[in-house]
C-alpha positions as CSV (number, residue, x, y, z in Angstrom):
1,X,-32.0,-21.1,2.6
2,X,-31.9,-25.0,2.4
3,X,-31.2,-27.7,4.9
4,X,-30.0,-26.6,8.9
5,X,-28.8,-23.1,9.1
6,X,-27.1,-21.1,12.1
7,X,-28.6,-18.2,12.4
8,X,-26.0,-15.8,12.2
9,X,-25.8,-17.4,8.7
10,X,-28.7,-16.3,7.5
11,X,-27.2,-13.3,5.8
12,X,-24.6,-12.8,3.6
13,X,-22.7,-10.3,4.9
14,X,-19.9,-9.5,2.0
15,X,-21.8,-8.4,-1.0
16,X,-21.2,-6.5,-4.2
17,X,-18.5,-4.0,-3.4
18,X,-16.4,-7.1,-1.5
19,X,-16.3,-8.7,-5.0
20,X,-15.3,-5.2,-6.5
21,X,-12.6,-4.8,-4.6
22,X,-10.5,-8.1,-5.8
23,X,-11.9,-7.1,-9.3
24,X,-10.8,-3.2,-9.2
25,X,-7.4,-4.3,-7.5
26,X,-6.5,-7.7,-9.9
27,X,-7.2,-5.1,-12.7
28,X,-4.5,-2.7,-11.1
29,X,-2.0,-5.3,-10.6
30,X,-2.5,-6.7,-14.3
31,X,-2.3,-3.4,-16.0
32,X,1.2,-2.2,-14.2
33,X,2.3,-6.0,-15.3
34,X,1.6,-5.3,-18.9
35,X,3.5,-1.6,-18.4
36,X,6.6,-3.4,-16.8
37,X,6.6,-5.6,-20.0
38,X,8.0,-3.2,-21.8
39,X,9.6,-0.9,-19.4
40,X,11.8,-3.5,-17.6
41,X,12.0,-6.5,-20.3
42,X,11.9,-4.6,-23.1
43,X,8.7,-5.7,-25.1
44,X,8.8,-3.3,-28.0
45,X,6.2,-4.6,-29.7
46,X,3.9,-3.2,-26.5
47,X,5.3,0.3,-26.4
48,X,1.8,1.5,-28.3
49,X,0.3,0.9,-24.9
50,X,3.3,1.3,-22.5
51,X,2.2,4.2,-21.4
52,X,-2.0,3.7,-21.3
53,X,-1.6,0.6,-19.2
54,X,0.7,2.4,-16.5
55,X,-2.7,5.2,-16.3
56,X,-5.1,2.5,-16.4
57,X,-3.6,1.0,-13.5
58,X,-3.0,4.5,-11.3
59,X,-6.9,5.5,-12.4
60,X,-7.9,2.1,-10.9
61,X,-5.4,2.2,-8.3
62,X,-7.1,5.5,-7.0
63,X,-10.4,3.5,-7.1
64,X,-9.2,0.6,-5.1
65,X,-10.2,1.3,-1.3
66,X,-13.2,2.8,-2.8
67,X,-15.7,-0.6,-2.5
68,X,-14.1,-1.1,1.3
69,X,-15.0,2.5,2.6
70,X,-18.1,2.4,0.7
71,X,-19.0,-1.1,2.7
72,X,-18.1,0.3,5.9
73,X,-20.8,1.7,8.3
74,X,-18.0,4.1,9.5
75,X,-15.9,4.5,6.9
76,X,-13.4,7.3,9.0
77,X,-12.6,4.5,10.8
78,X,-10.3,3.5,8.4
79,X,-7.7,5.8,9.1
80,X,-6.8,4.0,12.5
81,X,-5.1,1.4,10.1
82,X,-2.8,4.4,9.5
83,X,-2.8,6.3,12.9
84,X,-2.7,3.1,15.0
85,X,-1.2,0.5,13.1
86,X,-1.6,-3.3,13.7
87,X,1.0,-5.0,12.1
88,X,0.0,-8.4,12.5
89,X,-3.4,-7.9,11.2
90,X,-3.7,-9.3,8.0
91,X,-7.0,-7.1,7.0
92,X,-5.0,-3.7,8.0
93,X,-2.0,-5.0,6.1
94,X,-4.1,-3.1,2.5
95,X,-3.5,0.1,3.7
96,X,0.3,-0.4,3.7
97,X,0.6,-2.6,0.8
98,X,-1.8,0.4,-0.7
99,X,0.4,3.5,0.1
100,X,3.4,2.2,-0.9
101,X,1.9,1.2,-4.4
102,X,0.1,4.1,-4.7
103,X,3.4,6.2,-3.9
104,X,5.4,4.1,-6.5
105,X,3.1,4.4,-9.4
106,X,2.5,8.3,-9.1
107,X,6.5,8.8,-9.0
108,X,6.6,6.6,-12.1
109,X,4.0,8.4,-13.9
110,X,5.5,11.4,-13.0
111,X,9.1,10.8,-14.4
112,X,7.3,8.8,-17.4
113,X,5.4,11.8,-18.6
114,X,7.9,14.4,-17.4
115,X,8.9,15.7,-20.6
116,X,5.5,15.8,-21.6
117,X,4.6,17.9,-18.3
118,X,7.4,20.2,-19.2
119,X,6.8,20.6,-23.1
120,X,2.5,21.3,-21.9
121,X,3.7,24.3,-19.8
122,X,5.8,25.7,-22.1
123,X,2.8,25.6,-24.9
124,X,-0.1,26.4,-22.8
125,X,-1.5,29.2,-21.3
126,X,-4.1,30.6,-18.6
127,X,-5.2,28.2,-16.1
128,X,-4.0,24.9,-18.0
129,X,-0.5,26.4,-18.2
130,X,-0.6,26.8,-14.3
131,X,-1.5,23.1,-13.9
132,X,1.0,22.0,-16.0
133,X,3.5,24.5,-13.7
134,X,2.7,22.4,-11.0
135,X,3.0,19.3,-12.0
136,X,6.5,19.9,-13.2
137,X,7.3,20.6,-9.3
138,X,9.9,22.7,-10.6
139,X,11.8,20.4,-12.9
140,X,11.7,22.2,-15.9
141,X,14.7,20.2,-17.6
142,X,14.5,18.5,-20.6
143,X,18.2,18.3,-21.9
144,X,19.4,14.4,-23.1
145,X,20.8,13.6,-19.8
146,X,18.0,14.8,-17.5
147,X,15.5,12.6,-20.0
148,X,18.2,9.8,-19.4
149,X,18.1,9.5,-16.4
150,X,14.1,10.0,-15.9
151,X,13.9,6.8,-18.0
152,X,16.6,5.1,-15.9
153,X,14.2,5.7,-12.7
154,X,11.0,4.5,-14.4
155,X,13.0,1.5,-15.3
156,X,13.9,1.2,-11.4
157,X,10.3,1.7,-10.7
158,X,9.4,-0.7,-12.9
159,X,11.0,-3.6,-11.5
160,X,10.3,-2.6,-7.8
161,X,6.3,-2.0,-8.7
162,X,6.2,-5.9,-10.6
163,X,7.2,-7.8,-7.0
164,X,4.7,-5.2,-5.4
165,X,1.7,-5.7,-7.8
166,X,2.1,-9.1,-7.4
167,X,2.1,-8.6,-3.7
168,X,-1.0,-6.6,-3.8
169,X,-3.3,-8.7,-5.2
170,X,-1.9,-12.0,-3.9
171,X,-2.3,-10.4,-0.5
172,X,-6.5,-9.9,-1.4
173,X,-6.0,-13.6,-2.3
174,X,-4.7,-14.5,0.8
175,X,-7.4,-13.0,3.2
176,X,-9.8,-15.0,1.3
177,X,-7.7,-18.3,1.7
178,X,-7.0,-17.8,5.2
179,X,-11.0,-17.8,6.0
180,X,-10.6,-21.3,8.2
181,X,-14.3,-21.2,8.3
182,X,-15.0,-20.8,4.6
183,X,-14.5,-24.4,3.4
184,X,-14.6,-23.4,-0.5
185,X,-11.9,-20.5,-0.1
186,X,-9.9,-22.2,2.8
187,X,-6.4,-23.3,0.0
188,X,-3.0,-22.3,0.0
189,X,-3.4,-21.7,-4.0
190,X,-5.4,-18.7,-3.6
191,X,-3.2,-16.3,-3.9
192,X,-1.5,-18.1,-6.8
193,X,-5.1,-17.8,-8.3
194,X,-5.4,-14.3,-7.7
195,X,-2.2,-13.2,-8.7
196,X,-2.7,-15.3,-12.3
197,X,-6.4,-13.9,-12.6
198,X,-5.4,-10.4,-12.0
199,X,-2.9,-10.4,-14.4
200,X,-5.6,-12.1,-17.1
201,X,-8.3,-9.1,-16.0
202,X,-5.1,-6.5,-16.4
203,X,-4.7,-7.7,-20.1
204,X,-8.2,-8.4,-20.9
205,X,-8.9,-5.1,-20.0
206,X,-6.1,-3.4,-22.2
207,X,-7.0,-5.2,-24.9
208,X,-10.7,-3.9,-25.0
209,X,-9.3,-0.2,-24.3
210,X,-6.9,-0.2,-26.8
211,X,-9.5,-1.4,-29.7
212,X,-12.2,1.3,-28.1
213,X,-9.6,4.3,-27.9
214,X,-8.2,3.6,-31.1
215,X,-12.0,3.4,-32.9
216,X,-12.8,6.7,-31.2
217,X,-9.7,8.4,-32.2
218,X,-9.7,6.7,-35.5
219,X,-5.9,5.8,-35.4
220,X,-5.1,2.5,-37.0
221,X,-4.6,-0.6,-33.8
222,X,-0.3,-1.7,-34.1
223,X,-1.4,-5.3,-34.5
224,X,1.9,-6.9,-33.6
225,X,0.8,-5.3,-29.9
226,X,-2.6,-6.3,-30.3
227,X,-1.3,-10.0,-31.3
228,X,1.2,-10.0,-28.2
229,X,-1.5,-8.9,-26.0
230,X,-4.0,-12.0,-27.2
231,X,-0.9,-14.0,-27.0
232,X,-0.2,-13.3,-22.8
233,X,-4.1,-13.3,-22.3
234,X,-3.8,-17.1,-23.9
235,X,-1.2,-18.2,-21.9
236,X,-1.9,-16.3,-18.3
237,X,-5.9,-17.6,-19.2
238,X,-4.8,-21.1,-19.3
239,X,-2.5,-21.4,-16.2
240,X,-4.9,-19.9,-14.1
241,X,-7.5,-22.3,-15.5
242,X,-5.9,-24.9,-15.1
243,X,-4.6,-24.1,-11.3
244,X,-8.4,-23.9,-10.9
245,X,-9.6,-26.9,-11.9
246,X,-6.2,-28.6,-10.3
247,X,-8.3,-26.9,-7.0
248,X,-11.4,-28.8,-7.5
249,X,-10.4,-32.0,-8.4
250,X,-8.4,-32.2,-5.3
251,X,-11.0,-31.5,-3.4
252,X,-12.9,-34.1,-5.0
253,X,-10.4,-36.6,-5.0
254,X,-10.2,-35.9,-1.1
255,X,-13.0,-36.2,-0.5
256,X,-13.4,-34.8,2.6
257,X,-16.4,-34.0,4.8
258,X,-16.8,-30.5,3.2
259,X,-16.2,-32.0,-0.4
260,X,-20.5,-32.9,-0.5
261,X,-21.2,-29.1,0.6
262,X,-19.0,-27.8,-1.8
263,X,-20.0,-30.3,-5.2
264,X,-23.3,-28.9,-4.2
265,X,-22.4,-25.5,-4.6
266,X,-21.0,-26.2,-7.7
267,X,-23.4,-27.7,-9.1
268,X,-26.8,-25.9,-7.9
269,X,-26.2,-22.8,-6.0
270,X,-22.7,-21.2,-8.0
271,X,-23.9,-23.2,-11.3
272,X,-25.0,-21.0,-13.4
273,X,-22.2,-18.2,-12.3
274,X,-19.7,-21.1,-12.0
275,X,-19.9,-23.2,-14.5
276,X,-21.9,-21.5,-17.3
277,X,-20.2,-18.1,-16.8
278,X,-17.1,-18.3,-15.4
279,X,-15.8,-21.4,-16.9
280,X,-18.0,-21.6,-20.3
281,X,-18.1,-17.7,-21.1
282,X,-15.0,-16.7,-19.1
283,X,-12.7,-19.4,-19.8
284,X,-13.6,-22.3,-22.5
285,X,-15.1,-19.8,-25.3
286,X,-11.7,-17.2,-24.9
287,X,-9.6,-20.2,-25.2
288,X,-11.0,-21.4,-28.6
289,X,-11.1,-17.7,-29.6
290,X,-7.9,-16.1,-29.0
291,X,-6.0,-18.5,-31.3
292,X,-8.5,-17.6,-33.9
293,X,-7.9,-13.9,-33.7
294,X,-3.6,-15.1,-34.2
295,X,-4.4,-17.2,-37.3
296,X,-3.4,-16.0,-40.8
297,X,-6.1,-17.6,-42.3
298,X,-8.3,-14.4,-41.3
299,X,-8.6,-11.0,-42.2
300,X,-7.1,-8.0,-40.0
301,X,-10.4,-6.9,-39.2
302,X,-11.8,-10.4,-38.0
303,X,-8.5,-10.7,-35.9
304,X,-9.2,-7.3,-34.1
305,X,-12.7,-8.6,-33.2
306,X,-11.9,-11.8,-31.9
307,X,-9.5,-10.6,-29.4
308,X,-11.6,-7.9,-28.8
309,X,-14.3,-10.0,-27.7
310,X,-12.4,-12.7,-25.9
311,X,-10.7,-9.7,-23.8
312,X,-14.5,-8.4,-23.1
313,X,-15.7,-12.2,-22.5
314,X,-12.6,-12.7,-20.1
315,X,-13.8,-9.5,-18.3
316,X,-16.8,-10.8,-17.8
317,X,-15.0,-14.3,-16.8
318,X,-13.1,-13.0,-13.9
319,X,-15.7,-10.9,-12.1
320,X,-18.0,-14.1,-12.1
321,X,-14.7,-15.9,-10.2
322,X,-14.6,-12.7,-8.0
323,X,-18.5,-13.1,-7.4
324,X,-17.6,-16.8,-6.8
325,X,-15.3,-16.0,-3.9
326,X,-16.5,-13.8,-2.4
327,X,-20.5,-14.8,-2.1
328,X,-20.2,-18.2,-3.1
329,X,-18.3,-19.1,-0.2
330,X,-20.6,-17.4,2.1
331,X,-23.1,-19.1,0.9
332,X,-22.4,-22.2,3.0
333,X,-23.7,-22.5,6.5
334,X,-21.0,-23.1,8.9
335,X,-23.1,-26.1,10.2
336,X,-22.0,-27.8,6.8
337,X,-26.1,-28.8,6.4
338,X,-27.5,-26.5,4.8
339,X,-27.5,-23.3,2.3
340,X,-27.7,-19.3,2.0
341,X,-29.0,-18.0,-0.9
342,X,-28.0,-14.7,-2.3
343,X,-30.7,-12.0,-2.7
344,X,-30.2,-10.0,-5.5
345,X,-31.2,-5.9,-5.2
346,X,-30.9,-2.8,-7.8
347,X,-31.0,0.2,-5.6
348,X,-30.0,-0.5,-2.6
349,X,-26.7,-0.4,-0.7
350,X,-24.1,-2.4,-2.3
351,X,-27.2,-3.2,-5.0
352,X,-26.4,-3.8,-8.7
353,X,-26.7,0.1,-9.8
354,X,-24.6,1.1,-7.2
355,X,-21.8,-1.3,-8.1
356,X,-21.9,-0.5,-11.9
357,X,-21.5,3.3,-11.1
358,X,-18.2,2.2,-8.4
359,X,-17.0,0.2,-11.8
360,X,-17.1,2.7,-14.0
361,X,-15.5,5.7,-12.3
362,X,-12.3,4.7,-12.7
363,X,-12.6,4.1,-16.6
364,X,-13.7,8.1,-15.3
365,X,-11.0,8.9,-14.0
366,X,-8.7,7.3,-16.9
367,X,-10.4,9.7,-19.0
368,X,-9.5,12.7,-17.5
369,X,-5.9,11.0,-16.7
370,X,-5.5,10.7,-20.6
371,X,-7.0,13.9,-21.3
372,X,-4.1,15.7,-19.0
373,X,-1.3,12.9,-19.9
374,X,-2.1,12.3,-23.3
375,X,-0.2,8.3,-23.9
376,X,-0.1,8.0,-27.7
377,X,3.5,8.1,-28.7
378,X,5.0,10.7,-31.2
379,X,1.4,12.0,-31.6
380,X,0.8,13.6,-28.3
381,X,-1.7,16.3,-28.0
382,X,-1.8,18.8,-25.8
383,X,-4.5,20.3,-24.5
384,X,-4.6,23.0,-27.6
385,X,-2.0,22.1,-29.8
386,X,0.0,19.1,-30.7
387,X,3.2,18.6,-29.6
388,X,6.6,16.7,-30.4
389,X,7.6,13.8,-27.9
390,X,10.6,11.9,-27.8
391,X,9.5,8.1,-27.0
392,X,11.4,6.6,-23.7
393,X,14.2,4.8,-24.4
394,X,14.0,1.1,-24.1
């Protein structure tokens, strides 16, 4: 610590799971986006990863409440947001906004991979074949007009889920910038941000999955969908820049009593995960590079690598704004004279091990999601034997 602190200051209370919950849920939001691009506006040029963004985002989804419970000391208690509701809570206001997305993305999977469910049960046997039974809850037909209207719901689905994902995140972004007492989150623009960073993480994220899947299963990358991709990571990148920088200089301009606190921050306590990471590695360098990976004056190859790496560098980017949030703003004493600092642990609850392992089970659980749902269209494989699949209709 520096300067006068309270002394219920003296720790920081939301650590590394708190910032893994914006970061698991923005990825959610920005994946289903991508999905609805082509399911709802018809982005043909993105049906190569239609499908694989619509699992990303239910494999994360599943992941999503996983950081809060895992913060709780009693994490049971979180079913009396269910059992005894407070509607005017805005904390308990996730588990609603949860279910409901949660509820709308399985039915969409479920009438997206439908056919695929049905055409798996016919082909398999043993235990698989049972699975696949299941899954089919009984809807075994696959005639013209039962596909039909299966991609008529999805499409429905589609366009409900885009107002919701948006909801989702923007609602994380609004606990944070309803914290009266947390000078550096306290704006009506955080949600905004959110909802514009998630959709950037969403994207990033697809684009490093789609160059990674592809290499392992050694199918040539569609690069008119790869190009679209580092075209909407550009664009979504730069708006939410810029509504962040917008942020700061209007603090500064103010000038304010907090504004001293907060250019502090900035510039000693945040700078390195601030300004060196988050706007330098995150931001400036992905900027530069993604325009570079669309021009002609390059080979395929060097194209595939510089999106590639401004999605990973973007990853990287956004958790550092998450990190920013959620422990830079606690990082100010409420007696606006002095600083926390942040102690940094491996092992220990909410430590840096612990929070890798909480990142990477849902890129587990996508696994075994592709592994049942195989995505890749007209080349599905099922689990012994490839099968035949009729693409959705636009």
């Amino acid at each position: 610590m520096s300067g006068y602190v309270f002394p219920n200051d003296l720790e920081v209370h939301w650590r590394l799971f708190i910032v893994l919950y914006p970061y698991i849920t923005g990825i959610v939001a920005g994946a289903f986006i991508v999905s609805s691009l082509y399911h709802v506006f018809g982005k043909s040029e993105l049906k190569p990863l239609a499908r694989l963004s619509l699992l990303t985002s239910l494999a994360f989804l599943f992941c999503a409440s996983f950081p809060l419970l895992s913060h709780l000391g009693q994490p049971l208690r979180a079913l009396n947001i269910m059992m005894t509701p407070h509607l005017t809570s805005a904390m308990a206001g996730f588990g609603f906004i949860y279910t409901f997305f949660l509820i709308l993305c399985l039915l969409e999977t479920w009438f997206l991979f439908r056919e695929d469910i049905v055409k798996f049960s016919n082909s398999s046997k043993g235990y698989v074949k049972l699975l696949y039974t299941i899954l089919t809850l009984g809807a075994m037909d696959v005639s013209p007009e039962a596909l039909d209207k299966d991609h008529k719901i999805v499409k429905v689905l589609a366009t409900i889920g885009i107002p919701a994902a948006f909801f989702l995140t923007g609602y994380v972004g609004f606990i944070f910038g309803s914290i009266k007492a947390n000078v550096w989150n306290s704006t009506p623009l955080m949600p905004i941000i959110f909802i514009l960073s998630a959709t950037v993480s969403g994207v990033a994220l697809l684009i490093v999955l789609y160059r990674v899947v592809n290499w392992i299963r050694r199918v040539k990358i569609d690069m008119p969908c790869l190009m679209s991709l580092n075209s909407y990571l550009w664009i979504f990148l730069l708006t939410a820049t810029i509504l962040e920088v917008l942020e700061v200089l209007q603090m500064g301009y103010e000038g304010r009593a907090e504004w001293p606190m907060i250019y502090g921050l900035i510039t000693q306590h945040i700078s390195l995960s601030y300004l060196v990471i988050q706007m330098g590695i995150g931001v400036l360098v992905p900027l530069i590079l993604l325009p570079l990976g669309r021009s002609k004056r390059f080979s395929m190859r060097i194209k595939q690598t510089l999106t590639t790496l401004s999605g990973a560098l973007v990853l990287v980017g956004v958790l550092a704004m998450r990190f920013n949030v959620v422990i830079g703003g606690q990082l100010i004493s409420k007696s606006m004279a002095g600083y926390i600092s942040y102690d940094w642990t491996l092992f220990r609850h909410e430590g840096v091990i612990p929070a890798m392992m909480l990142l990477l089970l849902p890129l587990l659980i996508l696994t075994v999601l592709v592994r049942v749902l195989p995505p890749w269209f007209g080349e599905l494989k099922g689990p012994k034997r490839q099968v035949d699949v009729v693409a959705p209709s636009k």
